[in-house]
C-alpha positions in Angstrom: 0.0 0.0 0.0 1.5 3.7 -1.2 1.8 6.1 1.4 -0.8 8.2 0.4 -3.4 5.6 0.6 -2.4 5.3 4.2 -2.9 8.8 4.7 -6.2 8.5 3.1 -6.8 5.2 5.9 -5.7 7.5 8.8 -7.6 10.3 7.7 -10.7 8.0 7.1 -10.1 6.8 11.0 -9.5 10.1 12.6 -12.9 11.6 11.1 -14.9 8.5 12.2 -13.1 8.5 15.5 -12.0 11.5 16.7 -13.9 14.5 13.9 -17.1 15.5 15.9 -17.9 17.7 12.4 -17.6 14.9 10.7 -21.0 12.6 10.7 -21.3 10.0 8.0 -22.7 6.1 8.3 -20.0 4.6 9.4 -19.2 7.1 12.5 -22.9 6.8 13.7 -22.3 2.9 13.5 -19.1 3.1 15.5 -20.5 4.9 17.6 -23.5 3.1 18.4 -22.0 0.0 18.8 -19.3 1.3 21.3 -22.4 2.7 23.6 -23.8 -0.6 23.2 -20.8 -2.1 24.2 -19.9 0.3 27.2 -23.4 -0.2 28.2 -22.9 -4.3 27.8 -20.1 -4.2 30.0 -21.2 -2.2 32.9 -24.7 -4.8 33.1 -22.0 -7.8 32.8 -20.3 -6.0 35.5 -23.9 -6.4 37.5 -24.7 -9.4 36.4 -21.4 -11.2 37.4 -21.6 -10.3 41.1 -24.4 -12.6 41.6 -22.3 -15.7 42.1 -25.2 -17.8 41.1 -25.7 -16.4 37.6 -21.9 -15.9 37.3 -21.2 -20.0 37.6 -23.8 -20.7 35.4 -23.0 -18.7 32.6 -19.4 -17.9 33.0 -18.0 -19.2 29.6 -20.2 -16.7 28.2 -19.3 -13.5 30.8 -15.5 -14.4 30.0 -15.9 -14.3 26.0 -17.8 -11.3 26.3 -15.2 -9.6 28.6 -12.4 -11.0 26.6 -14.2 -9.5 23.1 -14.7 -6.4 24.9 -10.7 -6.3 25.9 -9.7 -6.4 22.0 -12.3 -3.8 20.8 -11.3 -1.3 23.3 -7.8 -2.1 23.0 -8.0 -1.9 19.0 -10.0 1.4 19.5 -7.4 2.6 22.0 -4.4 2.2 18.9 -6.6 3.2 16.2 -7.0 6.9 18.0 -3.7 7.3 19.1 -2.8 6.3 15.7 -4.7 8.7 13.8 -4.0 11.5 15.9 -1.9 13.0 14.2 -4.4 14.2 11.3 -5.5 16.4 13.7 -2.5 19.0 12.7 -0.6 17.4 10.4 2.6 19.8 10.0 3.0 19.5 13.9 5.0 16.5 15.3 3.3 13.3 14.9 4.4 12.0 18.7 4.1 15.2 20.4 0.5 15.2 19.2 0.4 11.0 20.4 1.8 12.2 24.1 -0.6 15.6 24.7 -3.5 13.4 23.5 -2.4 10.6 25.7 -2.9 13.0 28.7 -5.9 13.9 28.0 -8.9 13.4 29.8 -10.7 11.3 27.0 -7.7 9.2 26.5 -6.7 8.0 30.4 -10.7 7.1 30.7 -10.0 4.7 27.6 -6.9 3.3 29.4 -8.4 2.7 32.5 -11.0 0.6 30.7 -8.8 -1.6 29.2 -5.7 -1.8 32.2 -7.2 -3.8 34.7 -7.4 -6.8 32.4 -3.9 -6.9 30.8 -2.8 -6.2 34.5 -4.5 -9.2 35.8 -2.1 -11.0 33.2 0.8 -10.2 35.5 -1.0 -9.6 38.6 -3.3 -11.7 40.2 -6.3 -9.2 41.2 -9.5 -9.9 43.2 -12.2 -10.7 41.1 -14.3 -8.8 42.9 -11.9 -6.1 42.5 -11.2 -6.5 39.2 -15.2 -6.1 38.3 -15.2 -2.9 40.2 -12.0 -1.4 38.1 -14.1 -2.4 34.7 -17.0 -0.3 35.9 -14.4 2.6 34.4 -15.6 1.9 31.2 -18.9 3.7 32.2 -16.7 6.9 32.0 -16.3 6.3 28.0 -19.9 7.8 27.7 -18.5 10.8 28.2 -17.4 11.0 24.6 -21.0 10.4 23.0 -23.5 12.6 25.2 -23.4 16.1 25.0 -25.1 16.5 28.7 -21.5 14.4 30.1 -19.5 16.6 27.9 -21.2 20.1 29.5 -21.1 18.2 32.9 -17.3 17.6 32.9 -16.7 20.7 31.1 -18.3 23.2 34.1 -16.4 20.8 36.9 -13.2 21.7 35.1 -14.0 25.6 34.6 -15.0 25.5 38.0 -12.9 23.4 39.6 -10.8 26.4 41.7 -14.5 27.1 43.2 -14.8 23.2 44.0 -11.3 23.4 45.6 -12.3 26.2 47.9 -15.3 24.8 49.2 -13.2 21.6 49.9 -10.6 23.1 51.6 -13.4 24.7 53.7 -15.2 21.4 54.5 -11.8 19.9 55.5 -11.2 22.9 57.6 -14.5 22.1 59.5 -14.2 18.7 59.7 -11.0 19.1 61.7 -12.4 22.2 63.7 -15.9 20.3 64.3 -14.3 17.2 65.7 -11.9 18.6 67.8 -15.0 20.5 69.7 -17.3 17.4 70.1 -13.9 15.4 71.1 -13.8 17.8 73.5 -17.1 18.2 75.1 -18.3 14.0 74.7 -15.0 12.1 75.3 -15.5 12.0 79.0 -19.3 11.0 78.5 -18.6 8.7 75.5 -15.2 7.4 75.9 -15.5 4.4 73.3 -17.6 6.6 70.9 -15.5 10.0 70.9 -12.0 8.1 72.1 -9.8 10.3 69.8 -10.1 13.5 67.1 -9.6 11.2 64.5 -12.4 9.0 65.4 -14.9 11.6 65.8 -14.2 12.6 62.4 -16.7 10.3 61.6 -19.3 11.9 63.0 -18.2 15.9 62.1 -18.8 14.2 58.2 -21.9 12.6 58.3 -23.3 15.8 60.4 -21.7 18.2 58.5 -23.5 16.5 55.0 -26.2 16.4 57.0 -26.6 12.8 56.4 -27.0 12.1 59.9 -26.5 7.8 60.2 -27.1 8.2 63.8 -24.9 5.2 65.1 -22.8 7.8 67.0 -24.6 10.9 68.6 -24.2 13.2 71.5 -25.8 12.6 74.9 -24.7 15.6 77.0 -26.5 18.9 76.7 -23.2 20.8 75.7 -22.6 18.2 72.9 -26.5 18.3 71.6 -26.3 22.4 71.2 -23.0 21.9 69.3 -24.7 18.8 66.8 -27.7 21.2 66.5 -25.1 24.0 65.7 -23.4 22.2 63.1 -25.9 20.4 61.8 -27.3 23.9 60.6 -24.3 25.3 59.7 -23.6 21.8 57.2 -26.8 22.6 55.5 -25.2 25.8 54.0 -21.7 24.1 53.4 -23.7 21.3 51.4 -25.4 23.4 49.1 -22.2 25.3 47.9 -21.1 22.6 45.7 -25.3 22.4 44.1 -24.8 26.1 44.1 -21.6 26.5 41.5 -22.7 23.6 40.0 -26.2 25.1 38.6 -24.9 28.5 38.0 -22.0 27.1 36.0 -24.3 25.1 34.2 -26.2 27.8 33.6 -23.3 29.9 32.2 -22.1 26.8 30.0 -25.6 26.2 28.6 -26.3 29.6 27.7 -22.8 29.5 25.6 -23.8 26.8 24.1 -26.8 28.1 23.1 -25.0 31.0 21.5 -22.6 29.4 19.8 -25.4 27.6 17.9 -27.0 30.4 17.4 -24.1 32.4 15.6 -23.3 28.6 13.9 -26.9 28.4 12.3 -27.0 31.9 11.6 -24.0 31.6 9.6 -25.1 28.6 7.7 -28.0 30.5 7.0 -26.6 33.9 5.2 -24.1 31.7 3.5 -26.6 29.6 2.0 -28.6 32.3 1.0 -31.9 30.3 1.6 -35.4 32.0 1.5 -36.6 32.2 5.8 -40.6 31.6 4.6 -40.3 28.7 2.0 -36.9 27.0 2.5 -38.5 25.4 5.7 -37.0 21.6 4.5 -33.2 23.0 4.3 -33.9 24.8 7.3 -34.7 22.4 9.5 -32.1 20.1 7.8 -29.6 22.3 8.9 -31.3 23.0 12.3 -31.1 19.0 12.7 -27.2 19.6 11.7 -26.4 22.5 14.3 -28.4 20.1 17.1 -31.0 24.0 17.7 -33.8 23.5 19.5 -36.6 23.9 17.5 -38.1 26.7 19.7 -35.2 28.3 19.3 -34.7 28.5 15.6 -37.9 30.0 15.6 -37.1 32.8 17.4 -34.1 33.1 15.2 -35.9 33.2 12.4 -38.4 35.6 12.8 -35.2 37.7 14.4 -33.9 37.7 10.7 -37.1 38.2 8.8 -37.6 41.3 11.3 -33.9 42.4 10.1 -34.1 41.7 6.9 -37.9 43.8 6.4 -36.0 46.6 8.3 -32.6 46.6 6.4 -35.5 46.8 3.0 -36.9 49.6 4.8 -33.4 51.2 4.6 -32.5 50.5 1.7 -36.7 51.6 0.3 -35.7 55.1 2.3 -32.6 55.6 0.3 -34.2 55.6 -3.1 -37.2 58.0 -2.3 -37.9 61.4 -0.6 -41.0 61.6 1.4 -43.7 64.7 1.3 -43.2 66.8 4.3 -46.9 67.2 3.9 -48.5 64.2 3.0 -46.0 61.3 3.8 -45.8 60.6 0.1 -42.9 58.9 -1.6 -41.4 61.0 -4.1 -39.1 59.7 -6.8 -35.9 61.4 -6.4 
């Protein structure tokens, strides 16, 4: 095979693998079966730690999981392989390392390292099921909602380290004090600031288990205290969450927006009767119908009023009568 006709096979890969601009047949069949796979994996996963159902059909687990192993694997090469089309006058292997740091790229190892590391060392099985429950991450690549999801944690993620450090801070703070007021009442309960630790979480999240409590006065007005004070630490995290998804959804929206209205213009299509192309290209963008609509009767507003314009430009008007007059 020349070299050009494996540029052309590389090229073919990288735009069924990695071009999300690119959708053609045999990308949507890819991609359908790898979310069938993922998705046959993580119920195997379920299925297998019921020992009964595991005995009884285990030749047929292990050739799935086995099958599974050598599609991920081959997907695995086949991306790091075609890479490189992404820029091809940049260095092939410098393009193979940054995208092997990326996020997308360690998911897809973790899915596949637990079983070629069970080759050399022996793993749990139990274990081992747990560590191919990674493979659920790889959905991240097909749905948008994962992809806006993982997109505001990491945009957001110095907000996410504050209120950590904070928790962490009270934690520390919040066991010491209840160490300190129920260690003589509780000895076995509260014996040590690291075992009450245990307690300052589950009050602070406001879960509450209640296998370890307070039994003095002192230590009840300090749980109560807490106990209110977690329900504001708990919804800072719910709190930059929404408002970042907020802020990442009304970009989004935008950026379609300015996408479809550039499709439009450049296609030079007709707003009232083109209504086939339109929502073609609607389809295309992934707009929300509602939206387009909007958009739509935004441009037929501009276009009547850049008419208007140009309609003022040609004729005078009778100071009198409101006439047009023919210049």
């Amino acid at each position: 095979m020349t070299q050009f006709s494996w540029q052309q096979l590389r090229r073919f890969v990288y735009n069924n693998l990695h071009n999300d601009d690119y959708k053609s047949s045999v990308s949507t069949c890819v991609n359908y079966l790898l979310i069938a796979l993922i998705i046959g994996n993580v119920a195997a996963v379920l299925l297998e730690s019921v020992n009964e159902f595991y005995k009884l059909y285990r030749v047929y687990f292990d050739f799935f999981e086995n099958l599974s192993i050598i599609i991920f694997s081959g997907e695995y090469l086949l991306r790091l392989w075609s890479i490189v089309e992404k820029n091809p006058q940049e260095s092939a292997w410098k393009q193979r390392l940054r995208w092997m740091r990326s996020g997308g790229a360690i998911i897809d190892l973790m899915a596949i390292l637990p079983a070629y590391l069970n080759f050399f060392v022996h793993l749990d099985l139990r274990f081992l099921r747990v560590l191919r429950l990674f493979r659920l991450l790889k959905l991240t690549r097909y749905f948008v909602s994962l992809q806006i999801l993982l997109r505001v944690i990491q945009r957001e993620k110095g907000s996410f380290q504050a209120v950590i450090f904070i928790l962490v801070i009270m934690i520390v703070m919040t066991a010491s004090a209840i160490y300190v007021v129920e260690n003589k009442a509780q000895p076995d309960a509260f014996s040590s600031i690291p075992q009450a630790m245990w307690w300052a979480v589950v009050t602070l999240t406001t879960v509450g288990y209640g296998d370890v409590t307070p039994v003095t006065n002192l230590g009840r007005i300090l749980g109560a205290f807490i106990t209110i004070l977690g329900v504001g630490i708990a919804a800072l995290p719910a709190g930059i969450l929404a408002s970042g998804l907020a802020n990442e959804l009304n970009m989004r929206n935008q950026r379609l927006e300015q996408e479809f209205r550039e499709v439009l213009q450049a296609k030079g299509l007709d707003l009232l009767h083109d209504q086939v192309e339109i929502e073609r290209i609607r389809k295309k963008v992934g707009l929300p119908k509602e939206q387009t609509h909007e958009i739509i009767i935004q441009l037929v507003r501009e276009k009547l009023l850049e008419d208007q314009e140009q309609e003022k430009k040609h004729y005078r008007f009778c100071p009198h009568c409101g006439e047009k007059l023919s210049e």
